[in-house]
PyMOL commands that place a pseudoatom at each C-alpha (Angstrom):
pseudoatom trace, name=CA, resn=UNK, resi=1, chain=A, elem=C, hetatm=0, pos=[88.378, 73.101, 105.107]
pseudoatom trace, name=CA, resn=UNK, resi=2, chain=A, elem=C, hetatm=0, pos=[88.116, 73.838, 101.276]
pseudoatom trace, name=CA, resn=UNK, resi=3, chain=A, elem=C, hetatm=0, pos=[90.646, 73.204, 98.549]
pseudoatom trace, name=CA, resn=UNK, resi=4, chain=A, elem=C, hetatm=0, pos=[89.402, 76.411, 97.009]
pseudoatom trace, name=CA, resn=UNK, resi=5, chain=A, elem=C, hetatm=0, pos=[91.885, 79.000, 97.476]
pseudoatom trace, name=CA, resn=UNK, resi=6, chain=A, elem=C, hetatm=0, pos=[90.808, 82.475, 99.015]
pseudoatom trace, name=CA, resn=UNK, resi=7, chain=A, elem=C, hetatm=0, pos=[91.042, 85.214, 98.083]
pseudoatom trace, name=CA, resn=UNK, resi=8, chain=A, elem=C, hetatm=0, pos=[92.377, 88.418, 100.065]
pseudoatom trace, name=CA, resn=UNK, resi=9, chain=A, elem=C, hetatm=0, pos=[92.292, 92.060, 99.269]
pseudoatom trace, name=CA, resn=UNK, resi=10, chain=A, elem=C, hetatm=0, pos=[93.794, 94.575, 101.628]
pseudoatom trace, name=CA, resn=UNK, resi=11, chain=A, elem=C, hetatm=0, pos=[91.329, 97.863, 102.073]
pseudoatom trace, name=CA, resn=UNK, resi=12, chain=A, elem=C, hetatm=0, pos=[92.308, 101.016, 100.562]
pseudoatom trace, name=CA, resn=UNK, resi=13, chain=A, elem=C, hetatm=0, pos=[91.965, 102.465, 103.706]
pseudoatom trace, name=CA, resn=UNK, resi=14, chain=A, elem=C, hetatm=0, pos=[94.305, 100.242, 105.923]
pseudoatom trace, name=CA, resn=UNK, resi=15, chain=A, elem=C, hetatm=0, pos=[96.905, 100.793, 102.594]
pseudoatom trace, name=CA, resn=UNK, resi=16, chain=A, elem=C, hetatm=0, pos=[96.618, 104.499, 103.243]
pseudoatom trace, name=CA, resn=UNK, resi=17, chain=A, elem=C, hetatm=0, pos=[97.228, 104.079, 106.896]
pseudoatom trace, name=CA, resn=UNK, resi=18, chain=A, elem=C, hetatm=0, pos=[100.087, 102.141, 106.075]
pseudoatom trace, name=CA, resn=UNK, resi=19, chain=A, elem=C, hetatm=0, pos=[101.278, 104.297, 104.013]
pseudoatom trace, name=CA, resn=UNK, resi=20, chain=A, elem=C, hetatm=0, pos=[101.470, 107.281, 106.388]
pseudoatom trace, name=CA, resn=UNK, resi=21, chain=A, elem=C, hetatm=0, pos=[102.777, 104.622, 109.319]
pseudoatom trace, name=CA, resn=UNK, resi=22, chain=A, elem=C, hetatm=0, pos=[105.946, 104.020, 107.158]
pseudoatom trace, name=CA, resn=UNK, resi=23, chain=A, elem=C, hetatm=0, pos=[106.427, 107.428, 106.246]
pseudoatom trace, name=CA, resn=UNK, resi=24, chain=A, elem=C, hetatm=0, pos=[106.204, 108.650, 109.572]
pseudoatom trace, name=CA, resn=UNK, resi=25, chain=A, elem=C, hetatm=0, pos=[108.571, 105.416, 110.924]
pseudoatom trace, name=CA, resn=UNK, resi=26, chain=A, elem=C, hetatm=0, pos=[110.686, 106.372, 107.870]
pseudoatom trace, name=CA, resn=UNK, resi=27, chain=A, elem=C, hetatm=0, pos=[111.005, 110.529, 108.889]
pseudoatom trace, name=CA, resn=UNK, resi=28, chain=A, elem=C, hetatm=0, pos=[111.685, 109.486, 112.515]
pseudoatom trace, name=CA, resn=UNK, resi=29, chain=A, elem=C, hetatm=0, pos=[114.240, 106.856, 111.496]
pseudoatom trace, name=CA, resn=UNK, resi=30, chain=A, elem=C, hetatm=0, pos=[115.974, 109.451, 108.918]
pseudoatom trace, name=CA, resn=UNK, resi=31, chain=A, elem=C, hetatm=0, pos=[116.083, 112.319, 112.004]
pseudoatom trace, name=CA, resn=UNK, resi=32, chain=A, elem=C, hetatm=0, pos=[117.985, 110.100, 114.501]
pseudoatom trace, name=CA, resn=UNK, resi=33, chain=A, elem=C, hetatm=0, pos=[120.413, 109.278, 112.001]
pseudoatom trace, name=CA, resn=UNK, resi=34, chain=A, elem=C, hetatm=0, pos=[119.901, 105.360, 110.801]
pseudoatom trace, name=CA, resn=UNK, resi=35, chain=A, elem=C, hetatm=0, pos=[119.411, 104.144, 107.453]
pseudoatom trace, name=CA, resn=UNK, resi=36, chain=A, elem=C, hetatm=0, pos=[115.891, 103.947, 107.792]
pseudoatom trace, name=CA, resn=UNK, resi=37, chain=A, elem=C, hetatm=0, pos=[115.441, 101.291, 104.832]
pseudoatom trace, name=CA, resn=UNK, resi=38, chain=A, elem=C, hetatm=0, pos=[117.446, 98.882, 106.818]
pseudoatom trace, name=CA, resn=UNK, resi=39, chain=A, elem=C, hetatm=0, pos=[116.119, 99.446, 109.643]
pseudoatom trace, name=CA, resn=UNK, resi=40, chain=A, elem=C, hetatm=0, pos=[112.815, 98.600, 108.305]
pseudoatom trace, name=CA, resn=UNK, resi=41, chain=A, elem=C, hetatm=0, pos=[113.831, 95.628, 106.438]
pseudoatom trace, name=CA, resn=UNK, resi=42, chain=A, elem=C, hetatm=0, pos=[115.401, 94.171, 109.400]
pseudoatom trace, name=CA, resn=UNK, resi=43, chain=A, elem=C, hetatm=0, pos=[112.251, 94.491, 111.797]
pseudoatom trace, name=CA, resn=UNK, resi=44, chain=A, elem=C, hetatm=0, pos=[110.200, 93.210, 108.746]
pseudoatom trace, name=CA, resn=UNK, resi=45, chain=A, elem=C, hetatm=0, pos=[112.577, 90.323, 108.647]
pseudoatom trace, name=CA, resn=UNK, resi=46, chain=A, elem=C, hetatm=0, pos=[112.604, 89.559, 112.260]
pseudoatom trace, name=CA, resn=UNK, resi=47, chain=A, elem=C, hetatm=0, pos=[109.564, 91.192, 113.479]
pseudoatom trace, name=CA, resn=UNK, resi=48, chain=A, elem=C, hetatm=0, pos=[111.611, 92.528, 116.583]
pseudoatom trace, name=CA, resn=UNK, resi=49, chain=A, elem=C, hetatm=0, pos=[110.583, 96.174, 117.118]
pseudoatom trace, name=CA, resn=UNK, resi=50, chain=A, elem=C, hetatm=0, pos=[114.016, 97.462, 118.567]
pseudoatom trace, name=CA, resn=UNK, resi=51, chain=A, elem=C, hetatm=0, pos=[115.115, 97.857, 114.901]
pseudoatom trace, name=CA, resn=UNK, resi=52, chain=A, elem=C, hetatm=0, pos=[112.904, 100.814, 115.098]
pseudoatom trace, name=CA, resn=UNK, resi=53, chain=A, elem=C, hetatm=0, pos=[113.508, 103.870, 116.914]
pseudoatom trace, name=CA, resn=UNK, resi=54, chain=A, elem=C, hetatm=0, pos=[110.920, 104.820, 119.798]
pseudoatom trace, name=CA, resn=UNK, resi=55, chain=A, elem=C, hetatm=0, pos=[111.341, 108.524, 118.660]
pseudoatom trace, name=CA, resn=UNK, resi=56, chain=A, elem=C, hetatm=0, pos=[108.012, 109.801, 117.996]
pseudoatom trace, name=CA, resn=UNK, resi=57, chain=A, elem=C, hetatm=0, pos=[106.354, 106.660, 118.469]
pseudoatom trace, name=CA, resn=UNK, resi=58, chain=A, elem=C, hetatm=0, pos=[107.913, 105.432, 115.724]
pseudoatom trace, name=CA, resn=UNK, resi=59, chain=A, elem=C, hetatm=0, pos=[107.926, 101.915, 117.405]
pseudoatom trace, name=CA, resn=UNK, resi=60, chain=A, elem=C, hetatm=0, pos=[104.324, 101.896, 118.533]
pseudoatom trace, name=CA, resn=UNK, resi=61, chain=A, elem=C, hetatm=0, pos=[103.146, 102.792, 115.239]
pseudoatom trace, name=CA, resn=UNK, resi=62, chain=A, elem=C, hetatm=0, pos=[105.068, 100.164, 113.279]
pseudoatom trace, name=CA, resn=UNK, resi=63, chain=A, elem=C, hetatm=0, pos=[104.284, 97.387, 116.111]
pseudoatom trace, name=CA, resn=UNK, resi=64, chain=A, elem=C, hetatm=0, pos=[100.171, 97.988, 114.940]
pseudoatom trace, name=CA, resn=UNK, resi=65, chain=A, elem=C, hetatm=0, pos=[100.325, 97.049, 111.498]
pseudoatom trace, name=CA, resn=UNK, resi=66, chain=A, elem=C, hetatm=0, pos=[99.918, 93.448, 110.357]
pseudoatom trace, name=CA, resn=UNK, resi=67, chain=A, elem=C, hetatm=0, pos=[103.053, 92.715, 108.908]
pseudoatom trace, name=CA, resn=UNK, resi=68, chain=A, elem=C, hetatm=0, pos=[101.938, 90.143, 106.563]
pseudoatom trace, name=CA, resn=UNK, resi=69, chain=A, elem=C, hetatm=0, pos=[100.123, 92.643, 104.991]
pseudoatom trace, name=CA, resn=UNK, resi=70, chain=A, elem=C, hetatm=0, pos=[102.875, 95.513, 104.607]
pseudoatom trace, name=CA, resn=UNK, resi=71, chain=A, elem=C, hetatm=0, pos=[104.431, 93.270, 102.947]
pseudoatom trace, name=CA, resn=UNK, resi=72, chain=A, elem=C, hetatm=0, pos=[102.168, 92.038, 100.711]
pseudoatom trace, name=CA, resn=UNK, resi=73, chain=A, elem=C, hetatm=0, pos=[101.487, 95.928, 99.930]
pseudoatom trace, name=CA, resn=UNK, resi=74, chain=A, elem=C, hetatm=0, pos=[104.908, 96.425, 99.218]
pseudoatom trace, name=CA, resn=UNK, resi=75, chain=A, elem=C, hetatm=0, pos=[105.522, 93.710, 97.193]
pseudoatom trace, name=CA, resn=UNK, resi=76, chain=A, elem=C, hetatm=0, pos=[102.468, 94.809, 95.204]
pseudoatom trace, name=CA, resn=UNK, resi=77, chain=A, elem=C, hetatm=0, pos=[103.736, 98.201, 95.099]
pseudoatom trace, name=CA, resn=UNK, resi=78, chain=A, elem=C, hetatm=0, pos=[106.915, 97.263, 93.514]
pseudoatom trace, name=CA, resn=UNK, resi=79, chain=A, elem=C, hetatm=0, pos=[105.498, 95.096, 90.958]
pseudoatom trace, name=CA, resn=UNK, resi=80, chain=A, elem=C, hetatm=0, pos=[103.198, 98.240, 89.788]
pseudoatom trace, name=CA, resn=UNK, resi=81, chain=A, elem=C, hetatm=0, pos=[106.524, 100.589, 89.711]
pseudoatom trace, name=CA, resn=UNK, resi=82, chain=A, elem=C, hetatm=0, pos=[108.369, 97.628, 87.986]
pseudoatom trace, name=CA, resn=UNK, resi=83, chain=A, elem=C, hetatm=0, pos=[105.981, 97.905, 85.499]
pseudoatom trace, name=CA, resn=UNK, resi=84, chain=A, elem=C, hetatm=0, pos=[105.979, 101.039, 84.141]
for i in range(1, 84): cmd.bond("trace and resi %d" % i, "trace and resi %d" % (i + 1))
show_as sticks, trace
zoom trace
């Protein structure tokens, strides 16, 4: 093991693909009535999937990101619109 720290840098493409993911997890969320924000939060939190809905595979989709790294891509995200 190294002292070094590495360094990590999520692809573009797996950012796009989360993008559409939480968008589409987000739209399904919205249509069966929940406040999809929480709802998100609270699997992101926990990492337990029944916070999301299985309509439209909502739950499938969610359960295949990393969720280490949606977070670090939202946290990023937020920082850039902070910023502005």
């Amino acid at each position: 093991m190294t002292d070094n720290t590495i360094k990590f840098t999520v692809p573009s493409d797996d950012t796009d693909k989360m993008r559409r993911i939480l968008r589409n997890v987000f739209d399904a969320l919205s249509e069966k009535g929940y406040n999809p924000i929480n709802q998100i939060v609270g699997y992101l939190l926990t990492e337990d999937p029944t916070y999301i809905t299985n309509y439209n595979g909502a739950r499938s989709m969610i359960c295949k990101l990393d969720r280490d790294e949606l977070l670090q891509e939202l946290v990023q995200c937020y920082l850039n619109d902070s910023n502005k």
